[in-house]
C-alpha positions in Angstrom: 121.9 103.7 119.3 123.5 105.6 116.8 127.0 106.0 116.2 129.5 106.9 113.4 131.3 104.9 110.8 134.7 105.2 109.0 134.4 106.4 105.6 134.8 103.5 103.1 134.0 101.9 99.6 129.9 100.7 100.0 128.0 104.1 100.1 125.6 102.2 102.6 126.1 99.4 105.0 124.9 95.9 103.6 122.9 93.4 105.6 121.5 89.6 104.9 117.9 88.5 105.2 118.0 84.5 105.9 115.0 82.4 105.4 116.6 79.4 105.8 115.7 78.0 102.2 114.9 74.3 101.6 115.6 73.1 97.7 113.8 70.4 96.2 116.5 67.5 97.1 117.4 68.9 100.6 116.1 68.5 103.7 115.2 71.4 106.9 118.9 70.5 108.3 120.9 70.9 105.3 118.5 74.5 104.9 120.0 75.4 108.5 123.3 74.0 108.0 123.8 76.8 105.2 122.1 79.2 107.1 124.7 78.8 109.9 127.9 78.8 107.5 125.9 82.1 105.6 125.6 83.7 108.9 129.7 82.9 109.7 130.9 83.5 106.1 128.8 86.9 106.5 130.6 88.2 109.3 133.7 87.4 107.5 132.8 89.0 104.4 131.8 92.6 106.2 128.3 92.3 105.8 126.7 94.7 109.1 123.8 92.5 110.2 122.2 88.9 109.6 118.3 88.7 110.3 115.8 85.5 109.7 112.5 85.6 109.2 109.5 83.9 110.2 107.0 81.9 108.5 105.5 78.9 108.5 103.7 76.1 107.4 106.3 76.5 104.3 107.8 73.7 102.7 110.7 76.2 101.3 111.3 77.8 104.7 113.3 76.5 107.5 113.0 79.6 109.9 109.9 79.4 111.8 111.5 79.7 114.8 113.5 82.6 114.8 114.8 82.9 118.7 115.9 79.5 117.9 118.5 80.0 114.9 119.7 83.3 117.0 120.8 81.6 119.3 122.9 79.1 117.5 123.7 81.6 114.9 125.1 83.6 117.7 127.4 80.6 118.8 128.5 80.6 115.7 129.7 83.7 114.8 131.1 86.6 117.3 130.6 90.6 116.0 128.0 89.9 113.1 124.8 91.7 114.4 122.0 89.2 114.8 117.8 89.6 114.1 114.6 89.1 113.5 112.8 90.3 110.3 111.3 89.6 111.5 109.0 87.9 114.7 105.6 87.8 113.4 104.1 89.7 117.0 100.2 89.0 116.9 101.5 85.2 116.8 103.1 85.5 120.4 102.3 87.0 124.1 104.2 89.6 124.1 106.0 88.6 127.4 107.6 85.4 125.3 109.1 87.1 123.2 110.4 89.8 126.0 112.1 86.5 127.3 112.8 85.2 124.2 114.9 88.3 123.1 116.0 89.2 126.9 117.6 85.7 127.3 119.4 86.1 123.3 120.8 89.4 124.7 122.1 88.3 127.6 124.0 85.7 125.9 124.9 88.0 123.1 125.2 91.4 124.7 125.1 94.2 122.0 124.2 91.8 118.6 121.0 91.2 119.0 118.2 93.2 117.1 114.2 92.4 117.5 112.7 93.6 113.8 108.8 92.8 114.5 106.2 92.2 111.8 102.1 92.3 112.1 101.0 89.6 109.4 101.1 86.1 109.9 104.0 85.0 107.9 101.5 82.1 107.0 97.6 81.3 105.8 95.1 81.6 108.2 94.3 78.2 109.2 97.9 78.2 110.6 97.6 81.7 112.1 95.0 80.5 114.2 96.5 77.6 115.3 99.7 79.9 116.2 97.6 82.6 117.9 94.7 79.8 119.6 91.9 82.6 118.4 89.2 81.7 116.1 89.8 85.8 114.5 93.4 86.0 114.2 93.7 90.5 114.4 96.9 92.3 113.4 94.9 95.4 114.3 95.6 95.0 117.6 99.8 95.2 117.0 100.2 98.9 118.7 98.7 97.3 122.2 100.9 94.3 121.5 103.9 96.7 121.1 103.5 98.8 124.1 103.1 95.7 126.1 106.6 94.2 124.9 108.7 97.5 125.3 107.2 97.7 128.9 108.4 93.9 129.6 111.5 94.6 127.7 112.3 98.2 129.9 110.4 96.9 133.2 108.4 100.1 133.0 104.4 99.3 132.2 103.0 102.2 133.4 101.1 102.4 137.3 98.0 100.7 137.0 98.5 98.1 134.5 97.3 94.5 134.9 101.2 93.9 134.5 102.8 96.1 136.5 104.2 93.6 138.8 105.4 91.5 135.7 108.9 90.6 134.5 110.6 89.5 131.7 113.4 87.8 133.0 116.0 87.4 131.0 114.6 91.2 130.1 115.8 94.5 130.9 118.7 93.8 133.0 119.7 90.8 131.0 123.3 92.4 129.9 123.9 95.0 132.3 124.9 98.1 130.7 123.9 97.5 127.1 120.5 98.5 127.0 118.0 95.8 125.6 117.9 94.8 121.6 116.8 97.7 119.2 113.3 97.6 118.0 112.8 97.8 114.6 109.2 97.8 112.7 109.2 95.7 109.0 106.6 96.5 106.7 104.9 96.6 103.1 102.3 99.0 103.4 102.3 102.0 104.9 100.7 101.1 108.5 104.0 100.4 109.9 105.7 103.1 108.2 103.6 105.4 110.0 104.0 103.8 113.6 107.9 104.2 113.0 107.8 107.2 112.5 105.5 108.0 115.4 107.3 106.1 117.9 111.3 107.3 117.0 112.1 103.7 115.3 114.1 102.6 113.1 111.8 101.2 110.0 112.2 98.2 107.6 110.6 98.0 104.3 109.5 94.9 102.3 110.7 96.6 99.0 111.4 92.6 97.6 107.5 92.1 97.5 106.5 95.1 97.3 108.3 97.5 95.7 105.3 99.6 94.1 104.9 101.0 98.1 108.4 101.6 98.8 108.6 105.1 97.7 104.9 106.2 99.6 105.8 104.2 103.0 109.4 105.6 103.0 108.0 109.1 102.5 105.5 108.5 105.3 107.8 107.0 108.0 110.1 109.7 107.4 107.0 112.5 107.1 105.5 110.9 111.0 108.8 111.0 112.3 109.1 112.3 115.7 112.7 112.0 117.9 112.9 109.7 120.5 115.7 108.3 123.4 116.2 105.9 120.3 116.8 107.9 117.2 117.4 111.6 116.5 116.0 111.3 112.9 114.5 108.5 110.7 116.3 105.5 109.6 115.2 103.2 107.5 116.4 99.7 105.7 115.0 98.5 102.9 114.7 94.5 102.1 115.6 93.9 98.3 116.0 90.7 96.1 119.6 90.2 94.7 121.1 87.4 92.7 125.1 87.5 91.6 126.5 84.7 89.6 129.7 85.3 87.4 127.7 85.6 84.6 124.2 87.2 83.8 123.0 84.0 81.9 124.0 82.0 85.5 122.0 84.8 87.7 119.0 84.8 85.9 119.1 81.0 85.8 119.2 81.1 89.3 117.1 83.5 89.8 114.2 82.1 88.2 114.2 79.0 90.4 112.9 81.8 93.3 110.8 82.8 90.9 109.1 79.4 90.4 108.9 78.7 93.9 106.7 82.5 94.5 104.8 81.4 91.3 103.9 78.0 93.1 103.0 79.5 96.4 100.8 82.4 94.9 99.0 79.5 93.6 98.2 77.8 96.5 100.9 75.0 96.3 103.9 75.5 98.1 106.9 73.3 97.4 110.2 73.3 98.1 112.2 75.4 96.2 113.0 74.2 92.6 116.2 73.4 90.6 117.5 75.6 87.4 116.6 72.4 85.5 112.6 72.2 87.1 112.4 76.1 86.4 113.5 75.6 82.7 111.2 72.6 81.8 108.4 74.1 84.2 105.2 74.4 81.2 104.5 78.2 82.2 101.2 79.9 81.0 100.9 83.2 79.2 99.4 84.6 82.6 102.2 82.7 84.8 105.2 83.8 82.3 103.6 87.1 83.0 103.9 86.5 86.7 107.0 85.7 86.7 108.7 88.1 84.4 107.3 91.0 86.9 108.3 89.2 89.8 112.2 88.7 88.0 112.0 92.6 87.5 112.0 93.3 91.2 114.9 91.0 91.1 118.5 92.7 91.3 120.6 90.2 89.5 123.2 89.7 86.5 127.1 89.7 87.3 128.3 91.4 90.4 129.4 94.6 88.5 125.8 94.6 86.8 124.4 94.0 90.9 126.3 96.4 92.4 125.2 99.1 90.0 121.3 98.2 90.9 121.7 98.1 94.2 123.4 101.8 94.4 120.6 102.6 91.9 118.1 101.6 94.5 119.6 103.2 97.1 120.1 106.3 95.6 116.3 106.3 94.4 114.9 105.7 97.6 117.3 107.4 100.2 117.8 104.2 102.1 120.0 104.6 105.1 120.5 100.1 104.3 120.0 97.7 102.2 119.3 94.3 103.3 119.6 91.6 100.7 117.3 88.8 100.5 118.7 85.8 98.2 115.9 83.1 97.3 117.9 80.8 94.7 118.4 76.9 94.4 121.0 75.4 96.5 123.2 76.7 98.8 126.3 77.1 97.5 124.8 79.4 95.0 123.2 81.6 97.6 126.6 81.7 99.6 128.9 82.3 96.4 126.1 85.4 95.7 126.5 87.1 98.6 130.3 86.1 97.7 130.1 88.0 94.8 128.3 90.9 96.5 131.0 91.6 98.9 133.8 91.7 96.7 132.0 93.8 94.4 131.5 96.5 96.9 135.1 95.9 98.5 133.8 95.4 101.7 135.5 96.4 104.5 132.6 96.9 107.7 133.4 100.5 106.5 130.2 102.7 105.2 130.2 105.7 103.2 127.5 107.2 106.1 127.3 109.5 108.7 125.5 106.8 111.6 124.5 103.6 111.1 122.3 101.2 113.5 124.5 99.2 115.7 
């Protein structure tokens, strides 16, 4: 649905990506326990909407069970919309995660959005023991799709094997609010493409892959066609952000994010590392290399210096939202970032913007 906003200091709304990050000293439960206060201090703070997202088989990453953390999250907090970003489809039946999202709805009518991803979110091996299939195929995503929006509106059309089926929780799971937006997430330009062509709001992976944001953005909004869902394109675009009080603290922190991509591009995944690992890590030319272009994509200095690069961002690629992604060391440095995020921007849950997602 689209609706309009109040005119107020943040040119865009702002949004949290979650993954649930595990630090070298902490466990899974302390990972969700900051999650959870993230999620509540969010709300407070005016940030629009709160998504996790899944992977697995990571020793950094708490959230491979999205529906899960929803549903506490949403126990947790009480106007802060609520999401995937997203539910890894090809690793589901598509009538799970009908239910899955059907029952979140109906206990939290109106906050609940279902941003759906076609990779694995992990290595292969894993994949196939998600998915049971010796060929895990992300190919096969559009059939997936149709099949969910048919269990999420109880409309497969006559002659399908499940015609008769129901997701239940599903459609009439909150009577009169619909069922939870579809959004697509992706870093290439296949998605982009099937946003466009089906009317749906689109999410882009600009924190990894920034060098395709500009092409897949054009796309979506180039495929677009109107649907019951959207009258014209809107898209969100993930992005890396780091705030400390200083610029010496941010990059600091930053670079322990940067360590822990270094480590999993390598092949050896580890929980996230502390400023004092990252410092006394013995880098290579090649891997200072690595890291250097991976801090680049990284928004981060002192909030003033943050702020500026994120309106930068925005106004380069049109972005109807930004949703930050913070992957530091420790939570109390992720929650004072997005801290110092919000204050920069004087939020208010008031966007400069004519519609925004609800």
């Amino acid at each position: 649905m689209i609706r309009g906003v109040a005119r107020g200091e943040s040119a865009v709304p702002l949004s949290v990506l979650d993954l649930a990050t595990v630090g070298s000293g902490d466990t899974p439960a302390d990972a969700l326990r900051t999650t959870t206060e993230l999620a509540r201090l969010a709300e407070a703070w005016g940030y629009h909407r709160f998504w996790v997202a899944e992977h697995h088989g990571m020793p950094s990453v708490a959230s491979s069970s999205p529906a899960v953390i929803l549903a506490h999250l949403g126990a947790n907090t009480s106007s802060i919309r609520l999401g995937s970003g997203g539910v890894m489809l090809p690793n589901h039946a598509p009538l799970v995660v009908a239910e899955q999202f059907g029952t979140l709805h109906a206990l939290h009518p109106g906050r609940i959005d279902l941003g759906l991803g076609r990779a694995p979110g992990t290595d292969q091996a894993t994949a196939r023991a998600l998915r049971r299939e010796a060929t895990p195929d992300a190919d096969d995503f559009p059939r997936q799709l149709t099949d969910l929006i048919g269990f999420l509106d109880d409309a497969h059309p006559a002659g399908s094997p499940y015609e008769r089926i129901r997701a239940i929780p599903g459609e009439a799971a909150a009577p009169g609010s619909g069922r939870p937006p579809i959004w697509l997430l992706g870093s290439s330009g296949f998605s982009a493409r099937l946003s466009g062509l089906l009317g749906l709001p689109f999410a882009f992976a600009h924190h990894f892959s920034s060098a395709n944001t500009i092409p897949a953005l054009d796309l979506y909004r180039a495929s677009f066609r109107p649907s019951e869902v959207l009258d014209r394109p809107y898209a969100m675009i993930g992005v890396g952000a780091v705030a400390a009080d200083t610029a010496e603290e941010a990059l600091r922190r930053a670079r322990t994010g940067a360590l822990g991509m270094l480590r999993l591009r390598r092949g050896r995944p580890a929980p996230l590392p502390t400023p004092e690992e990252a410092e006394e890590y013995p880098y290579t030319d090649a891997e200072r290399y690595t890291l250097d272009e991976w801090l680049s994509n990284v928004i981060h200095g002192d909030p003033d210096t943050v702020r500026a690069g994120l309106e930068a961002l925005r106004e380069r690629t049109g972005a109807d939202e930004l949703m930050i992604t913070t992957g530091v060391h420790g939570g109390e440095a992720r929650l004072r970032s997005f801290e110092l995020i919000a204050r920069a921007f004087g939020m208010t849950k008031e966007w400069d913007s004519e519609r925004v997602i609800a």
